[in-house]
Structure formats: structure tokens, C-alpha cells
ZADO-1210 file (C-alpha; in nm, 4 decimals, padded with zeros to 6 digits):
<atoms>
<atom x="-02.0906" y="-05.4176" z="00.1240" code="UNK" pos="1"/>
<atom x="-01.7939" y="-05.2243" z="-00.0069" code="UNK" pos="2"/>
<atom x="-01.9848" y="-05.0070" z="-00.2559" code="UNK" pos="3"/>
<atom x="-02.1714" y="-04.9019" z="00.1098" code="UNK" pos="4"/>
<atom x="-01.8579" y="-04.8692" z="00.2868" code="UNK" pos="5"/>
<atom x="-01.6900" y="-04.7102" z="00.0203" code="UNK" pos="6"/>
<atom x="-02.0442" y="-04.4854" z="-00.0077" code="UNK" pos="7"/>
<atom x="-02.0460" y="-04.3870" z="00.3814" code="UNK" pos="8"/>
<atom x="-01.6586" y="-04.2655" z="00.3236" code="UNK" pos="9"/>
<atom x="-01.7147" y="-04.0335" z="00.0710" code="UNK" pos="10"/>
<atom x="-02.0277" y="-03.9138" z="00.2593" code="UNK" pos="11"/>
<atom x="-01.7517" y="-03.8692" z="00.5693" code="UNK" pos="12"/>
<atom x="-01.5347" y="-03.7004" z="00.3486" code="UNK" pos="13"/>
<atom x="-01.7582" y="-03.4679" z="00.1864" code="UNK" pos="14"/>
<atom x="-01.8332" y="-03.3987" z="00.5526" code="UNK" pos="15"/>
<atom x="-01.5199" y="-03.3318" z="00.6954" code="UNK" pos="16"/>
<atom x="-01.4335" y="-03.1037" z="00.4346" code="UNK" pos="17"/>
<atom x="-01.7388" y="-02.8915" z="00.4650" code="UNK" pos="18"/>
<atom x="-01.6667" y="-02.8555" z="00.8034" code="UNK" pos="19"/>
<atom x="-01.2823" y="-02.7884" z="00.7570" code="UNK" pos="20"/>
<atom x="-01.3858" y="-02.4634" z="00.5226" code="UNK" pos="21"/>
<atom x="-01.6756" y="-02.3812" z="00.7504" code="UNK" pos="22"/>
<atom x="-01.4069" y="-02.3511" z="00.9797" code="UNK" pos="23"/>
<atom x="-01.1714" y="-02.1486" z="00.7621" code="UNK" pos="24"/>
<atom x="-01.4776" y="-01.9176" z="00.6717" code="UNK" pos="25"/>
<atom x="-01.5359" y="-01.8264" z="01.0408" code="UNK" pos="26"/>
<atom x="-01.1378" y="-01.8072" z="01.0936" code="UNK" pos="27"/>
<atom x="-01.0952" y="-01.5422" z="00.8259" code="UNK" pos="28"/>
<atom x="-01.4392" y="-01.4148" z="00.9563" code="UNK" pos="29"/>
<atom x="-01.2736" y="-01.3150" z="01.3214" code="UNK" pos="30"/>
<atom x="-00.9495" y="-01.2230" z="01.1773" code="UNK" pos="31"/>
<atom x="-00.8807" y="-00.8520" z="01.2192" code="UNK" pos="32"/>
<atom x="-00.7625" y="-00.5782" z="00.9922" code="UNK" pos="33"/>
<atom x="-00.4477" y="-00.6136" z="01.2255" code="UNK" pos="34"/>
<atom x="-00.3739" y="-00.9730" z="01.1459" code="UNK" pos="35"/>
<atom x="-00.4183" y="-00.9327" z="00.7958" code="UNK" pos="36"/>
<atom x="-00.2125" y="-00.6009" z="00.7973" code="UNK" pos="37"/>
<atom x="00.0645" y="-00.8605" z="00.9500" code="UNK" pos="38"/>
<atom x="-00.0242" y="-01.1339" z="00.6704" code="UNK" pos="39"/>
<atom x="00.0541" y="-00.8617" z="00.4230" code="UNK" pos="40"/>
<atom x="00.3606" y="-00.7239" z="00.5992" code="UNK" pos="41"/>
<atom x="00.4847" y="-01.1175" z="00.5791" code="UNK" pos="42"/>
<atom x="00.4053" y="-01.1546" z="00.2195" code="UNK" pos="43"/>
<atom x="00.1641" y="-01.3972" z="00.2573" code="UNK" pos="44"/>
<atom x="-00.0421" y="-01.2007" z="00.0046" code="UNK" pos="45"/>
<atom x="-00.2714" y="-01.4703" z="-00.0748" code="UNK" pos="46"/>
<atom x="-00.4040" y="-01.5436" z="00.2813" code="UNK" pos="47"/>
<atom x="-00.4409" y="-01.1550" z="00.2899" code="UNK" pos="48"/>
<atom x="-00.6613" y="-01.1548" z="-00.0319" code="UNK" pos="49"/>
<atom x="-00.8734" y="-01.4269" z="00.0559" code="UNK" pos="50"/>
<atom x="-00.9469" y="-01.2403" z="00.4279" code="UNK" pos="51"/>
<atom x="-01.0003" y="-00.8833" z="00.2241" code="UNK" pos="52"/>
<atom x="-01.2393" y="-01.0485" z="-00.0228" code="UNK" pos="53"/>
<atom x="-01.4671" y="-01.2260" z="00.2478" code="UNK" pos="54"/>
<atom x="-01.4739" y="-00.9154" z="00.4711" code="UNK" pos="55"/>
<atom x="-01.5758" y="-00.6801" z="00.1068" code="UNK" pos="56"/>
<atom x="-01.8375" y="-00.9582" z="00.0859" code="UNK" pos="57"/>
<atom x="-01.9898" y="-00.8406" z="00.4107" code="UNK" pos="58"/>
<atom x="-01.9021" y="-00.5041" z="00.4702" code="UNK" pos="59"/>
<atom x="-01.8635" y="-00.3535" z="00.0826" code="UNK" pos="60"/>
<atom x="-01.8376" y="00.0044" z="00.2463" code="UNK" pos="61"/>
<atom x="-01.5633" y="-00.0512" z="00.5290" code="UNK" pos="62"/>
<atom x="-01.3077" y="00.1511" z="00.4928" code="UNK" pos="63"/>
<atom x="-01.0753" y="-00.0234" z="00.6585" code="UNK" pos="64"/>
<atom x="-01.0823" y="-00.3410" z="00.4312" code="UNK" pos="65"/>
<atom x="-01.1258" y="-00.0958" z="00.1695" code="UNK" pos="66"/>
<atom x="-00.7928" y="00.0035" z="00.2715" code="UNK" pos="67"/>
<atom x="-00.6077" y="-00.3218" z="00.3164" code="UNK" pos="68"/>
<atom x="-00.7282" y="-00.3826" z="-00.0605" code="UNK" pos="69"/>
<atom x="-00.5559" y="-00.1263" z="-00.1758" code="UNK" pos="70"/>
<atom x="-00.2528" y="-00.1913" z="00.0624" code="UNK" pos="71"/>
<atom x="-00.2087" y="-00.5142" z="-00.0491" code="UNK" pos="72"/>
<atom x="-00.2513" y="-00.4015" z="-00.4443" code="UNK" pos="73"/>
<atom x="00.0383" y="-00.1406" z="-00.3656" code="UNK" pos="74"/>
<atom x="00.2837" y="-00.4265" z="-00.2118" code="UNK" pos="75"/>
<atom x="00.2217" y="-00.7035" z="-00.4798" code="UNK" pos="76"/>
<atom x="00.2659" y="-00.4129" z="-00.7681" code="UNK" pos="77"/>
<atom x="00.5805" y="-00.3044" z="-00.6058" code="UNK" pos="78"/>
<atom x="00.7435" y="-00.6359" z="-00.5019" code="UNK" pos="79"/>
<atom x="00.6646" y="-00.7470" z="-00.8746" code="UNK" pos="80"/>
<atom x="00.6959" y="-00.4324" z="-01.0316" code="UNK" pos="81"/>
<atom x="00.3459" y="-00.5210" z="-01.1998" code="UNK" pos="82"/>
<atom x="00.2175" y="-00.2149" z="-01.3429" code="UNK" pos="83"/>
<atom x="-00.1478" y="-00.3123" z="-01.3272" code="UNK" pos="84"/>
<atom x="-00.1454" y="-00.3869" z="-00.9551" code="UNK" pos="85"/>
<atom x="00.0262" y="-00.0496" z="-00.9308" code="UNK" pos="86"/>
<atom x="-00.2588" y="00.1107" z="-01.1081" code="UNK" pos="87"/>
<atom x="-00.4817" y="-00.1003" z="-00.9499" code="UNK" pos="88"/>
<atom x="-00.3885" y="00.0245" z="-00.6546" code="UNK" pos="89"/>
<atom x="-00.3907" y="00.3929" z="-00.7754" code="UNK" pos="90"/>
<atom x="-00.7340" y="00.3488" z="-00.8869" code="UNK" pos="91"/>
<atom x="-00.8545" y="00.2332" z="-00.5255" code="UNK" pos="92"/>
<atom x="-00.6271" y="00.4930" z="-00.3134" code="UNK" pos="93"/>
<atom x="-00.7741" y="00.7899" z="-00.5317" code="UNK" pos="94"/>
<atom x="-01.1711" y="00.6599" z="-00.4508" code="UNK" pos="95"/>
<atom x="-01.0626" y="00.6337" z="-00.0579" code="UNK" pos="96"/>
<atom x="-00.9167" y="00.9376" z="-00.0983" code="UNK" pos="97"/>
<atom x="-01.2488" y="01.1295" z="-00.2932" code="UNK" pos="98"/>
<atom x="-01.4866" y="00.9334" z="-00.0413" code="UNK" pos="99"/>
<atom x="-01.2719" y="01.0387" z="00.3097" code="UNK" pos="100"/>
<atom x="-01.0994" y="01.2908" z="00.2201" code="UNK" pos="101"/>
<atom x="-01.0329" y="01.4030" z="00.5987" code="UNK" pos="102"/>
<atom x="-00.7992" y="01.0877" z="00.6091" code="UNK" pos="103"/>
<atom x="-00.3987" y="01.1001" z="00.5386" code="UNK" pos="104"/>
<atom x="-00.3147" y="00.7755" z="00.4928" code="UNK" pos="105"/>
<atom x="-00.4536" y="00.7004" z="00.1788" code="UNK" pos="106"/>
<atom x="-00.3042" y="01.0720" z="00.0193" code="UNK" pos="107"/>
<atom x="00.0415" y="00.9289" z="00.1397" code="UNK" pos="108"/>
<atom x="00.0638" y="00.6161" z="00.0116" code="UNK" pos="109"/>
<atom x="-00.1591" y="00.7372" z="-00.3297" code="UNK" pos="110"/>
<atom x="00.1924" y="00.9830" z="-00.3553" code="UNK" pos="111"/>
<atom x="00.4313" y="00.7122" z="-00.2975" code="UNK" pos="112"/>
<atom x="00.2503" y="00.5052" z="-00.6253" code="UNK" pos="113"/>
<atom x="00.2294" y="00.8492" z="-00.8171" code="UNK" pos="114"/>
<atom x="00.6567" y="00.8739" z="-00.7729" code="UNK" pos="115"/>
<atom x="00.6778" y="00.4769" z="-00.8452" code="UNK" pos="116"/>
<atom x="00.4832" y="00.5405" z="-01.2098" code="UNK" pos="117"/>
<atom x="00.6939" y="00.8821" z="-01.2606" code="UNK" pos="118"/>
<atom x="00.4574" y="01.1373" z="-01.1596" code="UNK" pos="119"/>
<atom x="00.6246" y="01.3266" z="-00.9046" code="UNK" pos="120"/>
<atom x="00.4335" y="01.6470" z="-00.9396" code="UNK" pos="121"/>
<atom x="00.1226" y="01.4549" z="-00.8481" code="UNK" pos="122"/>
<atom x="00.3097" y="01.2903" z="-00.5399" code="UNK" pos="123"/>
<atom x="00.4316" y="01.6039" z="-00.4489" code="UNK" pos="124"/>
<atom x="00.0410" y="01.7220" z="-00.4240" code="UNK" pos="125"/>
<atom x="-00.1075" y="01.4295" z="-00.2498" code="UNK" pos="126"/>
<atom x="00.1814" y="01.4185" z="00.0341" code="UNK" pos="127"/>
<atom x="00.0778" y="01.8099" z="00.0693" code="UNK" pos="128"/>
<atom x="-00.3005" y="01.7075" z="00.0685" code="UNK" pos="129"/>
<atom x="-00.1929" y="01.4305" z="00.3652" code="UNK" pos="130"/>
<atom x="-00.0177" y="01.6760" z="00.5372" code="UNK" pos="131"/>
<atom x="-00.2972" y="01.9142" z="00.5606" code="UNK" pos="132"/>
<atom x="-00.5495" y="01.6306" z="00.6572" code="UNK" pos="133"/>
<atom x="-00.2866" y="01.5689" z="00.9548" code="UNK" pos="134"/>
<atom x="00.0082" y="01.8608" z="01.0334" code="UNK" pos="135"/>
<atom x="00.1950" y="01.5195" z="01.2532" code="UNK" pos="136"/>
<atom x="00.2076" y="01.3175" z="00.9956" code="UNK" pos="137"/>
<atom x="00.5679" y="01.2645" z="01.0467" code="UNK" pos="138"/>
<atom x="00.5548" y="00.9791" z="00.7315" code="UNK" pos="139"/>
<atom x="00.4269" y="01.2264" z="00.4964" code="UNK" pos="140"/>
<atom x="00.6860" y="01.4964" z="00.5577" code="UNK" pos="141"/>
<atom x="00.9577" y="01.2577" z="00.5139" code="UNK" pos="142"/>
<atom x="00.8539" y="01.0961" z="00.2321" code="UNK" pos="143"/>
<atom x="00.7727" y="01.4281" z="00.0986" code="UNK" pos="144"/>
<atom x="01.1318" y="01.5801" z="00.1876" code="UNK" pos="145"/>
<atom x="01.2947" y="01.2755" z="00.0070" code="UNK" pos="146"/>
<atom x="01.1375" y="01.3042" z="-00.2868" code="UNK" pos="147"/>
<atom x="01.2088" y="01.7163" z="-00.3060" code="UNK" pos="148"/>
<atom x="01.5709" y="01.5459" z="-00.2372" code="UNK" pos="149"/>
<atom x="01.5712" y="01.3492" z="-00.5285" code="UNK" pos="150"/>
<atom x="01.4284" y="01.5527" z="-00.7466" code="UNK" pos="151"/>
<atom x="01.7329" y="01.7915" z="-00.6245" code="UNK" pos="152"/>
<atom x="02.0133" y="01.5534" z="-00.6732" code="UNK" pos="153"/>
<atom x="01.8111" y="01.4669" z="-01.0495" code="UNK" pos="154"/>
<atom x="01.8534" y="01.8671" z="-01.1388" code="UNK" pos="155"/>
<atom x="02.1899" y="01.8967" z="-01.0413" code="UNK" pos="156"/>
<atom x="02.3474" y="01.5831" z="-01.2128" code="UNK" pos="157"/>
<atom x="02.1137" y="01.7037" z="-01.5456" code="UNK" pos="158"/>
<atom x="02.2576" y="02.0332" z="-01.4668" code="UNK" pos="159"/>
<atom x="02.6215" y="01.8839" z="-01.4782" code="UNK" pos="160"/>
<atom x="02.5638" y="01.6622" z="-01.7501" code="UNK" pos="161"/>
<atom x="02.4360" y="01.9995" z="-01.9723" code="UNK" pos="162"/>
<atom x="02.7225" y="02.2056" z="-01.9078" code="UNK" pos="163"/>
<atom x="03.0783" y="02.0250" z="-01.8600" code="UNK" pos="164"/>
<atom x="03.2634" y="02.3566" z="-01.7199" code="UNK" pos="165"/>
<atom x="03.1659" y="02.6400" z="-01.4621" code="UNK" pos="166"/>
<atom x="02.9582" y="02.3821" z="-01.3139" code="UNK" pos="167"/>
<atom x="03.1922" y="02.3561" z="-00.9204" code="UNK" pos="168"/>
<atom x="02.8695" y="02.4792" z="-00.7521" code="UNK" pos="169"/>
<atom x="02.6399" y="02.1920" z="-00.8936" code="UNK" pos="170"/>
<atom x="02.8935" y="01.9771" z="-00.8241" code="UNK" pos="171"/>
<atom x="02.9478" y="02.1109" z="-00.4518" code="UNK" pos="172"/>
<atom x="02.5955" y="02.0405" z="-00.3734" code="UNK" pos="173"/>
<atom x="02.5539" y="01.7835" z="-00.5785" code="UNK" pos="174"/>
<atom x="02.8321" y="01.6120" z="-00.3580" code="UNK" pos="175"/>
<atom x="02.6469" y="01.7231" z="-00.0191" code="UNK" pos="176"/>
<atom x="02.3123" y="01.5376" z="-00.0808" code="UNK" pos="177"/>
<atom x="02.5182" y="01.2578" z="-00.2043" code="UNK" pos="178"/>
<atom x="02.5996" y="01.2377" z="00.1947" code="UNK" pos="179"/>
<atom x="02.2830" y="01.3367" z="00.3018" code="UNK" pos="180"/>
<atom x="02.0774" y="01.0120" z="00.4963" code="UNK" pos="181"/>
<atom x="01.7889" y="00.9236" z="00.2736" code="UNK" pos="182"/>
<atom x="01.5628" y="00.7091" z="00.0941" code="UNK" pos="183"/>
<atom x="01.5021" y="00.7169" z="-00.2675" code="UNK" pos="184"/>
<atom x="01.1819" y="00.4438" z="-00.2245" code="UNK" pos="185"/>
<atom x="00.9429" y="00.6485" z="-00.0332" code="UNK" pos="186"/>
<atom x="00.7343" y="00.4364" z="00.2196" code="UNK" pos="187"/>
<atom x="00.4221" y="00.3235" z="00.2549" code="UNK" pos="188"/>
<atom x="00.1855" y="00.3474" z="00.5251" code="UNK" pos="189"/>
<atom x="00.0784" y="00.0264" z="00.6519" code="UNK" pos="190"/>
<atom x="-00.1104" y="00.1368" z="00.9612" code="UNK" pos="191"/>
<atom x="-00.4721" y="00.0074" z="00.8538" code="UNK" pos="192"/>
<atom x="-00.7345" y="00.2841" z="00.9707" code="UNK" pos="193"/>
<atom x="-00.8903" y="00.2926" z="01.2715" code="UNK" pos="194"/>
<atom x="-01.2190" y="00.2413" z="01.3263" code="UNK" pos="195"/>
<atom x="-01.2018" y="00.6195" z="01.5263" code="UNK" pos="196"/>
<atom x="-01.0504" y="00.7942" z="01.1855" code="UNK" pos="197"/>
<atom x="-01.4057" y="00.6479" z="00.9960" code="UNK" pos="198"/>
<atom x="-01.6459" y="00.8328" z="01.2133" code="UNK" pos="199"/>
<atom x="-01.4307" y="01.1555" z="01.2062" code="UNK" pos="200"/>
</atoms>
């Protein structure tokens, strides 16, 4: 009698778990590149990866998930500094990029990771490139005038450091950007694509 009862719970068990992920399966199923933009945005990386992976599953070609992928590849390199989900990251950005190349988001944030490993002549290229894709791409020109910014306040203080006398003019301006409002971390773009910017 017990090895029955104890038969008919494991049975129950095995049920009520299959139906508990079932469940989860059709939850992440419904869940929107919204909510997982949010899951991302919250940290909660690992909810976001197992949502992106399912969706892949079904729709391999979606750009949209496509996106998120890389998103979420760009936040967990740069909240880690892990250089392989940065270049992770770069490696998906620059395919979203080569297969829409009409959209801006992907140019921007594929600039932001360029400046993060160094290469600021390549950002400088692919904010230009999302720019041209979208001339109101407020993001992309601010990003893009920070980073001319830094590179300015770099020259000057390299400038200084070369030559310790005449140097009252690099100084001067050196001294103005030092005041001037803005970020050294360029930002991403979160915004996952809409479905509209796919059929473009």
C-alpha cells in the first residue's frame, strides 16, 4: 500500500511539474519584446535570456529578438566588464547591422561597444552610419557629440602633458569642456525595434 501511495505521488508530482513549465513555456511564449526589454532594463538578465532563447527557437529570423540578444549581450558585458559578452555583442550588432542596414539602432549602440573596446574611429563611423539611416536620431548625435568631446578634452590634456610651457590656450579650453554637461559612457539604445522598422 505505501509503495502505491508513494507510486501515485511521484506520478502527481511528475505531473504537476510538467504542467508548472508548460505553463512557464506559454508565459515566456506571450511575453513581448517590451516586457523583456523591461526584464533587461531591471537586470534580471536571466529571465531575459531564457525569453530571447525560446522566441530564437521559433522565430530564428526576427529581428526584434535578434535585437534584444544583442541588447542583453551589450548590458551583461558592460555591467561586468566581460570582454567576451562585449564582443559577443559586437559580433551580433555588426550582422543586424549588414542584414538591415536601413535601421539606426543597431549602428548606435554597435558605436557605443566600438568606444567601450577603444575603437573610437569605428564609433565615430557607425554613429555617422545611424545618423544617416535616421537625420532625428537625437541619441546618435549626442552620443556622437560626446565622444568628439572626449576625444577633445583627451588631445588637449596629451597636448599639456607634451609641452609644460606656452600651453595657456590648451589649458583655456581644456578648462571650458571641463564645465561643459556631458557623458563620458555613451548610451545605449534600448528601444527594441518595431515591428514597422522590419518591413521598411
Amino acid at each position: 500500500m505505501l509503495k502505491i501511495l508513494l507510486y501515485i505521488f511521484l506520478l502527481n508530482y511528475a505531473s504537476f511539474w510538467a504542467i508548472c513549465s508548460n505553463a512557464a513555456a506559454d508565459t515566456n511564449q506571450n511575453t513581448t519584446p517590451q516586457d523583456t526589454r523591461e526584464l533587461i532594463e531591471l537586470g534580471k538578465y536571466k529571465e531575459a535570456e531564457e525569453v530571447i532563447i525560446l522566441q530564437l527557437d521559433q522565430k530564428p529570423r526576427d529581428a526584434q529578438w535578434r535585437y534584444l540578444q544583442a541588447l542583453l549581450k551589450a548590458e551583461l558585458g558592460l555591467s561586468s566588464q566581460n570582454i567576451d559578452d562585449l564582443n559577443s555583442a559586437v559580433s551580433l550588432f555588426e550582422r543586424l547591422s549588414e542584414e538591415f542596414p536601413e535601421l539606426p539602432e543597431p549602428y548606435n549602440n554597435l558605436a557605443v561597444l566600438y568606444d567601450k573596446l577603444g575603437e573610437e574611429q569605428k564609433a565615430i563611423r557607425s554613429f555617422e552610419l545611424a545618423i544617416l539611416n535616421n537625420p532625428n536620431y537625437t541619441l546618435a548625435y549626442e552620443n556622437l557629440a560626446d565622444l568628439y568631446l572626449f576625444l577633445a578634452r583627451k588631445t588637449y590634456l596629451r597636448g599639456i602633458k607634451k609641452n609644460s610651457k606656452n600651453n595657456n590656450r590648451l589649458e583655456a579650453k581644456l578648462n571650458f569642456l571641463k564645465n561643459v554637461p556631458f557623458s563620458s559612457s555613451n548610451s545605449l539604445d534600448l528601444d527594441s525595434l518595431n515591428k514597422e522598422k522590419k518591413t521598411k
